[in-house]
C-alpha positions in Angstrom: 96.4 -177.5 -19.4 95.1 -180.6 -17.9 96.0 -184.4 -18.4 93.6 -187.1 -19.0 93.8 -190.1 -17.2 91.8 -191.8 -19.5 94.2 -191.1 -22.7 97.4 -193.1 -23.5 100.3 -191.3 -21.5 102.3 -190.1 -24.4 99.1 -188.4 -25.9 97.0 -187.2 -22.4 97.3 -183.5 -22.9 94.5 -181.3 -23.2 92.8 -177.9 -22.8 90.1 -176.3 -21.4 88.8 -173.5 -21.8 87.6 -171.8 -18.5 84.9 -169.9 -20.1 83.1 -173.2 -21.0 83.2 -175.5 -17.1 80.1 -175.9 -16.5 81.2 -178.1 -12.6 83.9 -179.8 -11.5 84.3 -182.8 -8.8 87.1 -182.1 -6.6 88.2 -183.7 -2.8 84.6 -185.0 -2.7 82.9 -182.0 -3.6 81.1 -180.9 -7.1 81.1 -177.3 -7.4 78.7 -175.9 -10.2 78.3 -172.6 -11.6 75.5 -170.3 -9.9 74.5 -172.6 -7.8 75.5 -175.3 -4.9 75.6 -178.8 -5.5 72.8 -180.9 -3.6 75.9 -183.1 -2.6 77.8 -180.8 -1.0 74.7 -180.8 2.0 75.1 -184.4 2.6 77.3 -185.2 5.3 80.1 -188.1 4.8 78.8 -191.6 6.2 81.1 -193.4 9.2 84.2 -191.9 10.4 84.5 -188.2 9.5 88.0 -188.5 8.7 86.9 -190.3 5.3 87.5 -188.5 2.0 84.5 -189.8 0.6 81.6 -191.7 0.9 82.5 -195.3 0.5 79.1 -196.7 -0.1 79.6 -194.6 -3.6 83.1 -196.8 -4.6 82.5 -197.8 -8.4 84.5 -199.2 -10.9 86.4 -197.2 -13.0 86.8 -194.6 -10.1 89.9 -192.7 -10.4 92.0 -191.9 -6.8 94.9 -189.4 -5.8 97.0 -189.6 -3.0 100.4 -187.4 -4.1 102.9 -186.2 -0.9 106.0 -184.5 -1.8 108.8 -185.4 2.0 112.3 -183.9 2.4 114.6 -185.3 4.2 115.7 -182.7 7.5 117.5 -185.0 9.7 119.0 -189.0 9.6 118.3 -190.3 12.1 120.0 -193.7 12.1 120.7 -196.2 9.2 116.9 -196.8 9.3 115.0 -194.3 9.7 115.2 -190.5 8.7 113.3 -187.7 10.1 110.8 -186.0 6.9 108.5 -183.0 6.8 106.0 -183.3 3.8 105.5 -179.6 1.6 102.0 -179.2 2.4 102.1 -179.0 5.9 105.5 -177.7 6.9 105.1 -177.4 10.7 104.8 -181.2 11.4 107.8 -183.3 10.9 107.4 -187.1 11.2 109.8 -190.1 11.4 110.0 -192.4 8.3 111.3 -195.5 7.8 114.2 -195.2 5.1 113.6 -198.2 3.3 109.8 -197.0 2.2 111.8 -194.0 0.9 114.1 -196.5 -1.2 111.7 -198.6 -2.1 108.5 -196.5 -2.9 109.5 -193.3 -3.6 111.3 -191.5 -6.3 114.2 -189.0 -5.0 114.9 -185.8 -6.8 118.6 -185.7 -7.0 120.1 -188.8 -6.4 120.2 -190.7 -9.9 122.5 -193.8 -10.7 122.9 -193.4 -14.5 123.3 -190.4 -16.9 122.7 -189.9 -20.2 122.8 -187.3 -22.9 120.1 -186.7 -25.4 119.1 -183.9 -27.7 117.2 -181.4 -26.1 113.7 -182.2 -27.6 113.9 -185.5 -25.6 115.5 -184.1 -22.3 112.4 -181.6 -22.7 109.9 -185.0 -23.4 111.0 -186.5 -20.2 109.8 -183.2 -18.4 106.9 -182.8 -20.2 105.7 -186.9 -19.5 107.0 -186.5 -15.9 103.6 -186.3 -14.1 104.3 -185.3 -10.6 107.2 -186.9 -10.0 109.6 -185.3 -8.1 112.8 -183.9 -10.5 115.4 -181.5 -10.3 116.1 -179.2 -13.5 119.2 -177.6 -14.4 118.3 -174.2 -16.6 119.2 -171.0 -17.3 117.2 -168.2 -16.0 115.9 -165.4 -18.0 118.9 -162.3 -19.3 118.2 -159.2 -16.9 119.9 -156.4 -16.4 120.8 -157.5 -12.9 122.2 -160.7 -14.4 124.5 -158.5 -16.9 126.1 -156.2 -14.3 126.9 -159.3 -11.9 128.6 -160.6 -14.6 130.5 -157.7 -15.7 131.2 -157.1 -12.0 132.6 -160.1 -11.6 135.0 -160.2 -14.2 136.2 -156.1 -13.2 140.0 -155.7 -12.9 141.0 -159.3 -14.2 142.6 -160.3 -17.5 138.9 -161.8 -18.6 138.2 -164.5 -21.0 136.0 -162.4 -23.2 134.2 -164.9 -25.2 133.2 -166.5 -21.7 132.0 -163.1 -20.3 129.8 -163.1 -23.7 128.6 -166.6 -23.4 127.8 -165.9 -19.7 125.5 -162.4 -20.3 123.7 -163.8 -23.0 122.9 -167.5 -21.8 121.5 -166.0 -18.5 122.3 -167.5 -14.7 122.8 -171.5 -14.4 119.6 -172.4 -11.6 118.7 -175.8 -9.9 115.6 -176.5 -9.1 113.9 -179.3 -7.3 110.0 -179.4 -8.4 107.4 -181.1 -10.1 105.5 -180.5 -12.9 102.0 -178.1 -13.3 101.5 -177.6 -16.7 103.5 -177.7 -20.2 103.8 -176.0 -23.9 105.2 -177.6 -26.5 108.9 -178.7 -26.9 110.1 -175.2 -27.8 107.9 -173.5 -24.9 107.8 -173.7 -21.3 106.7 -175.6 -18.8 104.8 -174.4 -15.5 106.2 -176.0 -12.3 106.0 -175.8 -8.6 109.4 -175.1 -6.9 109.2 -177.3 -3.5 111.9 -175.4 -1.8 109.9 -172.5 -1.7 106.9 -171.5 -0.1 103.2 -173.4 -0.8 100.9 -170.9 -3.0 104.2 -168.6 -4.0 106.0 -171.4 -5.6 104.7 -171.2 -9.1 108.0 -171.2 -11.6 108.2 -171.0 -15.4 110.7 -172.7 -17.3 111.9 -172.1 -20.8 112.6 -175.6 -22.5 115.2 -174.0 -24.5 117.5 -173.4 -21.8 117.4 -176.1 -20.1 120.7 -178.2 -19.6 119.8 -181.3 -17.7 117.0 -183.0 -15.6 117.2 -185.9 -13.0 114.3 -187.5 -13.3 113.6 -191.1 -12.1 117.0 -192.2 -10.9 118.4 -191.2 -14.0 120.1 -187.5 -15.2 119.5 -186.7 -18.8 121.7 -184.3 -20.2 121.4 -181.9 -23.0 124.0 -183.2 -25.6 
């Protein structure tokens, strides 16, 4: 599942079929099938440190520069000490107001509202790769079911909650951002950021999800 930049936003989804690429251009190299691109020989003009060769700038170019920072320290009413996901052994110092002012956050959110569930799940499923945090209800094991039960051993227990709790599954948080989606009554593929790069790869079942902050605002299934 792929989305085209090209398309209108609300109707940019699309497939393909792995059995039919034939190359693909990615960080300034086109990889074909059987074979090594001629371009990936030629060496970048200029400083080294470019991504590509700016003599080849056209119009209608498309460009990518996505950085997902969390915050590890404060460091005064200015400035806050980050570390961005993809390279988690350098931390750096960031000015606070570039945080406010160009960044989306993941959990703080001004306004709520509450929707029906095939619109909380739209707002996932148009999120790009935004940062959002996602209130759902993991998957019934039999783990889940004995924790439960364990729980509720030697108390007078509510039994209709003890029911409601084994069969809705365990209430998770998640901070990600989007990979991939199904339609409204499927999943959607995401990458948890508090866990580790490459082993980070979550699924989530649109029909237990509760709420999502998204965008400075937490939308909440009604």
């Amino acid at each position: 599942m792929i989305i085209d930049l090209d398309a209108n936003p609300k109707n940019n989804f699309r497939q393909v079929d792995h059995r039919t690429i034939n190359w693909i251009i990615f960080k300034n190299v086109k990889y074909s099938l059987g074979k090594k691109s001629p371009d990936q020989e030629l060496p970048l003009k200029g400083d080294r440190h470019n991504k590509w060769d700016a003599s080849k700038l056209a119009v209608n170019n498309w460009f990518s520069a996505t950085a997902y920072y969390k915050v590890k320290s404060i460091t005064d009413k200015d400035n806050v000490q980050v570390v961005e996901t993809r390279n988690t052994k350098q931390d750096m110092t960031m000015a606070a107001d570039i945080l406010n002012t160009e960044m989306h956050s993941g959990l703080a959110h001004d306004a709520q509202e509450k929707l029906a569930r095939t619109e909380v799940v739209e707002k996932i499923m148009f999120a790009g790769e935004c940062v959002m945090t996602v209130n759902f209800n993991t998957k019934v094991d039999k783990d889940h079911i004995a924790s439960v039960l364990s729980s509720n051993t030697g108390k007078k227990a509510d039994l209709k909650k003890v029911a409601r709790e084994v069969v809705t599954g365990k209430e998770t948080v998640m901070t990600c951002y989007l990979g991939s989606t199904e339609n409204k009554l499927g999943r959607s593929l995401v990458m948890d950021l508090n866990a580790k790069v490459g082993m980070n790869y979550r699924q989530i079942d649109h029909r237990t999800i509760n709420s999502v902050i998204i965008k400075n605002v937490k939308y909440i299934v009604k």
